[in-house]
MILO-947329 format. One record per atom (N, C-alpha, C, O, CB): z, y, x; residue in one letter. Coordinates in nm, 4 decimals, decimal comma, padded with zeros to 6 digits. Atoms other than C-alpha are relative to their C-alpha. Glycine has a CB too. Layout:
<nodes>
        pz        py        px  resn
         Z         Y         X     A
...
</nodes>
This chain:
<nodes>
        pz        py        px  resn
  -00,1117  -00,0434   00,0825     X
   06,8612   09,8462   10,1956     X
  -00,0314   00,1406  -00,0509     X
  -00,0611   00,2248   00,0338     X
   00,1352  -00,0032   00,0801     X
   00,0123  -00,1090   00,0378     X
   06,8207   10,1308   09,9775     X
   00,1164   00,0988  -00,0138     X
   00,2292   00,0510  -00,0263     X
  -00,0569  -00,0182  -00,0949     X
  -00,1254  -00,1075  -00,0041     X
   07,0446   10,4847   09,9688     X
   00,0988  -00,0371  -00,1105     X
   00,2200  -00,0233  -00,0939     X
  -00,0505   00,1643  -00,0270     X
  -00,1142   00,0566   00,0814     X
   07,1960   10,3362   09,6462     X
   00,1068  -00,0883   00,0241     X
   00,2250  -00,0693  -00,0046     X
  -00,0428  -00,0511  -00,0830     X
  -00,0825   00,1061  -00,0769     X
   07,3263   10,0266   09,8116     X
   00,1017   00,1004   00,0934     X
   00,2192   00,1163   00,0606     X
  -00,1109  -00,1141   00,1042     X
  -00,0621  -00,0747  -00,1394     X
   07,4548   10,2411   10,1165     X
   00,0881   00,0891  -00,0736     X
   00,1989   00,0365  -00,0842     X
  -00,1169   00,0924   00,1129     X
  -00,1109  -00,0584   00,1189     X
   07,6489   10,4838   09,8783     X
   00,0568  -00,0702  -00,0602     X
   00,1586  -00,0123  -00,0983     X
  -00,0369   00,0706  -00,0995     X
  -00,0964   00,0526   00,0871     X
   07,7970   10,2293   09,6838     X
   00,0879  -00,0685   00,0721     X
   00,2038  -00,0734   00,0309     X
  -00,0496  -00,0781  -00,1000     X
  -00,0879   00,0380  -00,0807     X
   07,9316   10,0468   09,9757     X
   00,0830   00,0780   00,0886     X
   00,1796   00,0398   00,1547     X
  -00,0512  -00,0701   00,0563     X
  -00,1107  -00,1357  -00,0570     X
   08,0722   10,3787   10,1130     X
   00,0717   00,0047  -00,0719     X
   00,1820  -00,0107  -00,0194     X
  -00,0342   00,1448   00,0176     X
  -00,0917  -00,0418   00,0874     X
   08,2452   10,4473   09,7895     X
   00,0960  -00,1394   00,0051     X
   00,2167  -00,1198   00,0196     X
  -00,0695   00,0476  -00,1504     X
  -00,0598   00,0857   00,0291     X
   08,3538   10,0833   09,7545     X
   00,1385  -00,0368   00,1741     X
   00,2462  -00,0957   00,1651     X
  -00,1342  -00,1129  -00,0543     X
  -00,0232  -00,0222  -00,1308     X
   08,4679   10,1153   10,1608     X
   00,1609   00,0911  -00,0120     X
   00,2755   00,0686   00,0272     X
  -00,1449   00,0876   00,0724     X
  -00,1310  -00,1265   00,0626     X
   08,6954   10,4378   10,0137     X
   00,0911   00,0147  -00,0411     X
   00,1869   00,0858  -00,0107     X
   00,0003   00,0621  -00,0695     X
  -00,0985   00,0800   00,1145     X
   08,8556   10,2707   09,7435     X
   00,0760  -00,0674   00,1067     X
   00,1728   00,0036   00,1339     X
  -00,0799  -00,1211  -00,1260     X
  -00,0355   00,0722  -00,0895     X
   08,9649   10,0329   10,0060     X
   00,1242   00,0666   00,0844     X
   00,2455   00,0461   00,0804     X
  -00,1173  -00,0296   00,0713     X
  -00,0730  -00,0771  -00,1118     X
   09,1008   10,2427   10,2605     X
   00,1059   00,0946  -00,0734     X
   00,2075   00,1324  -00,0152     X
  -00,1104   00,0929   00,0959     X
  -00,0836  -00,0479   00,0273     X
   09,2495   10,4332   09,9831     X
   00,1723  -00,0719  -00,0652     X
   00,2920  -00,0435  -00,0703     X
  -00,0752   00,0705  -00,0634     X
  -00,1503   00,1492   00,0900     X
   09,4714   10,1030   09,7884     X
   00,0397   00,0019   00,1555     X
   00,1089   00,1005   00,1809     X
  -00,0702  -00,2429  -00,0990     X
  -00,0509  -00,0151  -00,1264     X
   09,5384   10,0428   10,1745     X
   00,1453   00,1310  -00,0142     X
   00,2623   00,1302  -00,0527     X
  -00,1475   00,0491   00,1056     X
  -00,1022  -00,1373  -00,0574     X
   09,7100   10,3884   10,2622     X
   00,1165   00,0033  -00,1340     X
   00,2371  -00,0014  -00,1098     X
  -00,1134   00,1951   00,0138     X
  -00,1500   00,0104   00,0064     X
   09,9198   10,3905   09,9706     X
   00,0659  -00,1210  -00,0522     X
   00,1515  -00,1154  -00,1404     X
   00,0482   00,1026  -00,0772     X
  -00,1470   00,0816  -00,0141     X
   10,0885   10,0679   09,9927     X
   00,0910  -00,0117   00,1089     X
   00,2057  -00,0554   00,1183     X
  -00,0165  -00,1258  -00,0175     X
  -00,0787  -00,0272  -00,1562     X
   10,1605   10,1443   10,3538     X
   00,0986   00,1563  -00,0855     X
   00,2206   00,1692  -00,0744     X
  -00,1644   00,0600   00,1911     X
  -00,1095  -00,1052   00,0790     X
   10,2932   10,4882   10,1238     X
   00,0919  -00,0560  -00,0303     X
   00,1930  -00,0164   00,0277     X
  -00,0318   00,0671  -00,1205     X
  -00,0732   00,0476   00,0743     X
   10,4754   10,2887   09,9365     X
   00,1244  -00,0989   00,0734     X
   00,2443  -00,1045   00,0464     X
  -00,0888  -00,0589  -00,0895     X
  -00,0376   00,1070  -00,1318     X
   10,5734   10,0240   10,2236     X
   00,1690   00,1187   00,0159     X
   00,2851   00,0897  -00,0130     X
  -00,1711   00,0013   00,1975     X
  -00,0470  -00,0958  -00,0552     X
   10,7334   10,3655   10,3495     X
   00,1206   00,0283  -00,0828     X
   00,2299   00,0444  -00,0286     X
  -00,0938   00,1006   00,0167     X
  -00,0964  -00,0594   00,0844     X
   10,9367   10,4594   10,0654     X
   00,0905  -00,0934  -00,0463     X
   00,1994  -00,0598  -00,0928     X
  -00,0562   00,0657  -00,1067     X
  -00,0651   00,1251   00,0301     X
   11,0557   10,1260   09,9981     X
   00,1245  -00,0229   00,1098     X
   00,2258  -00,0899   00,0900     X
  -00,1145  -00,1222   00,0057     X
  -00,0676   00,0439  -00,1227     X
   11,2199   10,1177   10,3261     X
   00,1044   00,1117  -00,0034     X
   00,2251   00,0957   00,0150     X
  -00,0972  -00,0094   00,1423     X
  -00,0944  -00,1345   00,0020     X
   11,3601   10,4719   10,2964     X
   00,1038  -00,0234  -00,1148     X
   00,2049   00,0465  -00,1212     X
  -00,0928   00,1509  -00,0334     X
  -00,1129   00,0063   00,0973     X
   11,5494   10,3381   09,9892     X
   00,0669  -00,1619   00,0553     X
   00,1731  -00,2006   00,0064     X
  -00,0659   00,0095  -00,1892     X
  -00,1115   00,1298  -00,0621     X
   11,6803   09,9919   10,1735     X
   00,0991   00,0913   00,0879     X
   00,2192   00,0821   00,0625     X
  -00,0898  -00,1443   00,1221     X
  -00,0564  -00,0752  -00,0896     X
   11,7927   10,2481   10,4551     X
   00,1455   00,0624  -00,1036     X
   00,2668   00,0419  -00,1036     X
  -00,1246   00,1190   00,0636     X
  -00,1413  -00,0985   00,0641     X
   12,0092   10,4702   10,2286     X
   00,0965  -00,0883  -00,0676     X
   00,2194  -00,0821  -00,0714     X
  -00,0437   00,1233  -00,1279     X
  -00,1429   00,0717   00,0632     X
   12,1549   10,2156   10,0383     X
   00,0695  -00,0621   00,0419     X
   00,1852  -00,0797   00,0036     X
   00,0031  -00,0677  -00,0812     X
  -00,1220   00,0109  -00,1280     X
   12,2603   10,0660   10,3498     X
   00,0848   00,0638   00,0819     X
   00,1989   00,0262   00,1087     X
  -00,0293  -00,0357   00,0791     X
  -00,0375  -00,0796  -00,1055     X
   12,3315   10,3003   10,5751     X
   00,0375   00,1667  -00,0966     X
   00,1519   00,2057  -00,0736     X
  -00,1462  -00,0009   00,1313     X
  -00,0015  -00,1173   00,0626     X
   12,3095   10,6537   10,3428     X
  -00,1066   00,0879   00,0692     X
  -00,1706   00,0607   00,1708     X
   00,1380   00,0573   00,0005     X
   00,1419  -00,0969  -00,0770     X
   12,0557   10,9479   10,4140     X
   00,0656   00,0070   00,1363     X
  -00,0358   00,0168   00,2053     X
  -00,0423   00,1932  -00,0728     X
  -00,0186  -00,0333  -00,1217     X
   12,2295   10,9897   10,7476     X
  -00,0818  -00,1255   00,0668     X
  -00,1069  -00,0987   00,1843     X
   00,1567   00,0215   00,0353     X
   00,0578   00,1293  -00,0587     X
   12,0569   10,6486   10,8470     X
  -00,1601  -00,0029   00,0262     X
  -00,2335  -00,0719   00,0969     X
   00,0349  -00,1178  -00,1004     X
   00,1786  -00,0079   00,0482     X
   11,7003   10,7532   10,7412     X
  -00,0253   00,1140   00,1325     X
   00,0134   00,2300   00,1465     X
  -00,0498   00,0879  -00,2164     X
   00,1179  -00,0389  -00,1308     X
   11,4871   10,8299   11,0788     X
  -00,0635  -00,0389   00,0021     X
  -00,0684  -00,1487  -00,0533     X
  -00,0024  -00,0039   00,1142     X
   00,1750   00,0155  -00,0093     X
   11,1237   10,8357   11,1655     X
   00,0425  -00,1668   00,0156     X
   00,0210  -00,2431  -00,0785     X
  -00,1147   00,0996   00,1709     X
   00,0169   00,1365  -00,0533     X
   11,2156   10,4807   11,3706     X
   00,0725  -00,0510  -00,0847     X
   00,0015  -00,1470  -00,1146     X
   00,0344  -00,0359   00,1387     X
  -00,0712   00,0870   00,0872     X
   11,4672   10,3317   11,1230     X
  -00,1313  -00,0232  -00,1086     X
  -00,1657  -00,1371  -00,1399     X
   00,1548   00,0750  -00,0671     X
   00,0840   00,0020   00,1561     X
   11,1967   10,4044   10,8154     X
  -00,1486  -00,1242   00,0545     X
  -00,1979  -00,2071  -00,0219     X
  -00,0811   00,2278  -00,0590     X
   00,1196   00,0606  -00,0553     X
   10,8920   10,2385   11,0509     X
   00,0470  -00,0970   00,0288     X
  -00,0273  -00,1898  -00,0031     X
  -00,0723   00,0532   00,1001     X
  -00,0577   00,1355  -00,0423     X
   11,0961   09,9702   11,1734     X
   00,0719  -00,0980  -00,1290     X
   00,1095  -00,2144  -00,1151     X
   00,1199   00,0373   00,1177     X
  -00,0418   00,0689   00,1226     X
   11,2154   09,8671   10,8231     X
  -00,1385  -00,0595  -00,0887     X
  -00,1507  -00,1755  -00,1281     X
   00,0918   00,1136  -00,0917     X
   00,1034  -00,0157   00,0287     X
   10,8716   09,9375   10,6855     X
  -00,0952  -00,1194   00,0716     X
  -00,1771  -00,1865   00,0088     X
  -00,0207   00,1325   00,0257     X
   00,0672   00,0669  -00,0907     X
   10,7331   09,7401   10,9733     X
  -00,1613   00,0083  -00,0026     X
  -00,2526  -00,0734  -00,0150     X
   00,0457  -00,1288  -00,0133     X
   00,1166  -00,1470  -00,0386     X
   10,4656   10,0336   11,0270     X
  -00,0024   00,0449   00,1651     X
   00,0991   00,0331   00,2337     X
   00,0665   00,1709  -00,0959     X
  -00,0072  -00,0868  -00,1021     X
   10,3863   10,2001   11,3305     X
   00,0815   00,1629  -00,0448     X
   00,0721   00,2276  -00,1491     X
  -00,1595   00,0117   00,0479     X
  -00,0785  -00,1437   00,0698     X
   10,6227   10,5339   11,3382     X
  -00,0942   00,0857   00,0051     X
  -00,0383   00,1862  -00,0387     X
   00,1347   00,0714   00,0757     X
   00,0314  -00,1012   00,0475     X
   10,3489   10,7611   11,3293     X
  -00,0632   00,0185  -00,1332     X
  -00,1057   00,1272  -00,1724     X
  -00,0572   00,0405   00,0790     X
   00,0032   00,0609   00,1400     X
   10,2792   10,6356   11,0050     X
   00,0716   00,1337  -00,0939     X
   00,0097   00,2209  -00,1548     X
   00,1018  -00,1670  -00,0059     X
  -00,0596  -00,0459   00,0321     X
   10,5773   10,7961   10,8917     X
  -00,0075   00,1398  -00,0203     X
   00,0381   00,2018  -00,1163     X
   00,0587  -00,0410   00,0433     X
   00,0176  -00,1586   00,0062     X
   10,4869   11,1427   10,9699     X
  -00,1634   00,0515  -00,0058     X
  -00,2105   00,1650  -00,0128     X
   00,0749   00,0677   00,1453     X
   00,1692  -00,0505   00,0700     X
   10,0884   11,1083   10,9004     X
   00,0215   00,0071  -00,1910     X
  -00,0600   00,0616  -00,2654     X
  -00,1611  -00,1722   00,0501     X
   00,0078   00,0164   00,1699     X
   10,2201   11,0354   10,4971     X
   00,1215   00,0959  -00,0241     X
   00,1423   00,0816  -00,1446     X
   00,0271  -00,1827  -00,0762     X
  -00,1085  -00,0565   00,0431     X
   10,5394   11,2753   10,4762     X
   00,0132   00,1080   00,1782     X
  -00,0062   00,0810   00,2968     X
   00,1402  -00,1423  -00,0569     X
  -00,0536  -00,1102  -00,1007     X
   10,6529   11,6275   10,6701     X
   00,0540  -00,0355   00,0833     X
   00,0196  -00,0507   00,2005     X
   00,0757   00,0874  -00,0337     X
  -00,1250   00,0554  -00,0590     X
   10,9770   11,5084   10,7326     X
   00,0811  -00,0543  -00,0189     X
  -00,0018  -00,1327  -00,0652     X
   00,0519   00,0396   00,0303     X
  -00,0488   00,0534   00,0760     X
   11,2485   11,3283   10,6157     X
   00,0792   00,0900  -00,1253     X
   00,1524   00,0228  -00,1979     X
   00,0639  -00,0785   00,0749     X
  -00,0122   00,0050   00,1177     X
   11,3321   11,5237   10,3507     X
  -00,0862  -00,0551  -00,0929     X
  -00,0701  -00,1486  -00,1714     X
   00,0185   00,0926  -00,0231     X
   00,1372   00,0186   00,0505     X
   11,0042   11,5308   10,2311     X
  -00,0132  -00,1739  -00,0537     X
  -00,0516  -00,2184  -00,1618     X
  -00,1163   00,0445   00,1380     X
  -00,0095   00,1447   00,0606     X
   11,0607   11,1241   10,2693     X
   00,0637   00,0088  -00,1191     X
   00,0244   00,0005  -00,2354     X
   00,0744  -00,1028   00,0841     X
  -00,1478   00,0141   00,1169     X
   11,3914   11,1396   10,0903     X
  -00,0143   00,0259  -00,1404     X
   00,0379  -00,0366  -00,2327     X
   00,1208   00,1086   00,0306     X
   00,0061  -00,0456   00,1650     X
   11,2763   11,3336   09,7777     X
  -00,1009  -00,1171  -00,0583     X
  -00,0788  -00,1845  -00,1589     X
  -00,0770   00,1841  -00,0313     X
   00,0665   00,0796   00,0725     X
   10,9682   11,1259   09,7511     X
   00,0767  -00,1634  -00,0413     X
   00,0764  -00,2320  -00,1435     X
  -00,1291  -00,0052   00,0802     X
  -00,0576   00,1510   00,0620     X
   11,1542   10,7983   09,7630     X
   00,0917  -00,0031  -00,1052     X
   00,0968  -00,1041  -00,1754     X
   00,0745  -00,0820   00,1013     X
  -00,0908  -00,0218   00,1521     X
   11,4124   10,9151   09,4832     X
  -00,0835   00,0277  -00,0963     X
  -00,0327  -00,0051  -00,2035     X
   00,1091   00,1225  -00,0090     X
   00,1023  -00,0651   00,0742     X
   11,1282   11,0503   09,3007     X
  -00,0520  -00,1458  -00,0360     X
  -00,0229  -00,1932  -00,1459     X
  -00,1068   00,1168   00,0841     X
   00,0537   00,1887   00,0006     X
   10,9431   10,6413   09,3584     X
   00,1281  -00,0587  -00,0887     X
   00,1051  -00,1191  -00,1935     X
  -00,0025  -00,1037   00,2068     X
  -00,0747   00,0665   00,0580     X
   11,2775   10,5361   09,2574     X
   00,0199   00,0453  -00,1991     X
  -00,0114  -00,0230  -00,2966     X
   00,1242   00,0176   00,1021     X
  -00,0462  -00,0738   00,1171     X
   11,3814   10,7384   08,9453     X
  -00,1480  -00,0814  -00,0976     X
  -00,1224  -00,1364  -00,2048     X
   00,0087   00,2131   00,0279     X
   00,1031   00,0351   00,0631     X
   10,9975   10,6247   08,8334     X
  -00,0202  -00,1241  -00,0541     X
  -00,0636  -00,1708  -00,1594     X
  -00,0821   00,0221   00,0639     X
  -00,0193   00,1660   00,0074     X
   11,0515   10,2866   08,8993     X
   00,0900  -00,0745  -00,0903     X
   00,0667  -00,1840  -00,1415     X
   00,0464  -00,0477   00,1233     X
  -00,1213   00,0414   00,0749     X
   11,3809   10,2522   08,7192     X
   00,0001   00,0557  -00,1336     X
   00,0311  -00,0178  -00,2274     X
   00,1254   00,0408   00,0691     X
   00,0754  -00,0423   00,1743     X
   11,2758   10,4670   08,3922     X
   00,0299  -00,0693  -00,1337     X
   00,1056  -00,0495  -00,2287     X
  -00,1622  -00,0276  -00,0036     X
  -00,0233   00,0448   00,1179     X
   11,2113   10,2391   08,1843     X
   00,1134  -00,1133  -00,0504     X
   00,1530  -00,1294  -00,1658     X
  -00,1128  -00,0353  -00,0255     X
  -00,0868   00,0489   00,0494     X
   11,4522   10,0030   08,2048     X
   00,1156   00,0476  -00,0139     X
   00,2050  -00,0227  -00,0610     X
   00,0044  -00,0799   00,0365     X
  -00,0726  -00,0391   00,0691     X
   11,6723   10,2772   08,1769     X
   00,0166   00,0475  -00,1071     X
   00,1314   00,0505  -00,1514     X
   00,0270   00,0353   00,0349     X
   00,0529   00,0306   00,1494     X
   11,5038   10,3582   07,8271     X
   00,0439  -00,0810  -00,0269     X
   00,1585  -00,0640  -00,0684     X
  -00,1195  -00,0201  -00,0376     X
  -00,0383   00,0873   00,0679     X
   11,5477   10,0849   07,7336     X
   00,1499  -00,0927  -00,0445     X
   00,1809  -00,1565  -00,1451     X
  -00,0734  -00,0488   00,0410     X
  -00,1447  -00,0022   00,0580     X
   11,9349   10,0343   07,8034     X
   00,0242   00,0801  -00,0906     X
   00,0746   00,0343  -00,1931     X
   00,0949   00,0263   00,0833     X
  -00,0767  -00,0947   00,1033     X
   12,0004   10,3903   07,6206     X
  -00,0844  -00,0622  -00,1388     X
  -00,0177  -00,0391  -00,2396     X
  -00,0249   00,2002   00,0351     X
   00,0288  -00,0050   00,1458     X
   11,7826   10,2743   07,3111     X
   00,1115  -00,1647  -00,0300     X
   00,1796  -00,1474  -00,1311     X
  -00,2174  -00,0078  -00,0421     X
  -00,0985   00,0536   00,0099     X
   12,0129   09,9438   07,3235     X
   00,1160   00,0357  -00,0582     X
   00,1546   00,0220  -00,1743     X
   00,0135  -00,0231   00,0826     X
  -00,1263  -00,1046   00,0203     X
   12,3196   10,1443   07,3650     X
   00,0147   00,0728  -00,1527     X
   00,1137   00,0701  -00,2258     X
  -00,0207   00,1307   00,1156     X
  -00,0081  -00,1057   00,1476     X
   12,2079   10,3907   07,0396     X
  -00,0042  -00,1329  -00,1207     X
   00,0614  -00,1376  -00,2247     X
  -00,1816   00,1412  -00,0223     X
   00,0104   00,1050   00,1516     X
   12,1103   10,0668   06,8107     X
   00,1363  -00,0297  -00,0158     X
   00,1570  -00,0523  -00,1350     X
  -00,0962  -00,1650   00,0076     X
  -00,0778   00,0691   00,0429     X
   12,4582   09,9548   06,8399     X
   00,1493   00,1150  -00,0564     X
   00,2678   00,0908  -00,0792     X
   00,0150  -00,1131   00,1185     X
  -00,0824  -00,0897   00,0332     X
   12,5962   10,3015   06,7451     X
  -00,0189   00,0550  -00,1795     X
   00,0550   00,1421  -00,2255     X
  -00,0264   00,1111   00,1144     X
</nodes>
């Protein structure tokens, strides 16, 4: 096997491990927004977010400080997520004005 091979399967190894980590990110933030809209931010803990997530809890605090840190990012995931189809109501909304 030559050093090219061996480098490309490191990088390709990388990639890997990196799509991995953030859908377990994502896993994370997903859960932090079932939590609140059930329960409200008072509901959102390390073990509620991992146990929704169905992560190990140190999960939770190898990808985020703390739960704010969760909290903003998952409104932040959300707000991103929801965007465009809120574009796309207000340009609705204006055509019929």
């Amino acid at each position: 096997m030559n050093d090219t091979s061996v480098a490309q399967k490191r990088k390709t190894a990388s990639r890997g491990r990196r799509a991995k980590g953030e859908q377990t990110r994502l896993k994370i933030l997903e859960a932090v927004l079932a939590i609140v809209a059930r329960e409200g931010t008072r509901g959102v803990t390390h073990r509620a977010v991992a146990a929704q997530a169905g992560v190990q809890l140190s999960l939770t605090t190898y990808y985020f400080d703390d739960i704010d840190a969760m909290l903003r990012e998952a409104f932040r995931h959300f707000s991103q997520r929801t965007r465009p189809d809120a574009e796309l109501l207000w340009s609705q909304i204006f055509s019929y004005l």
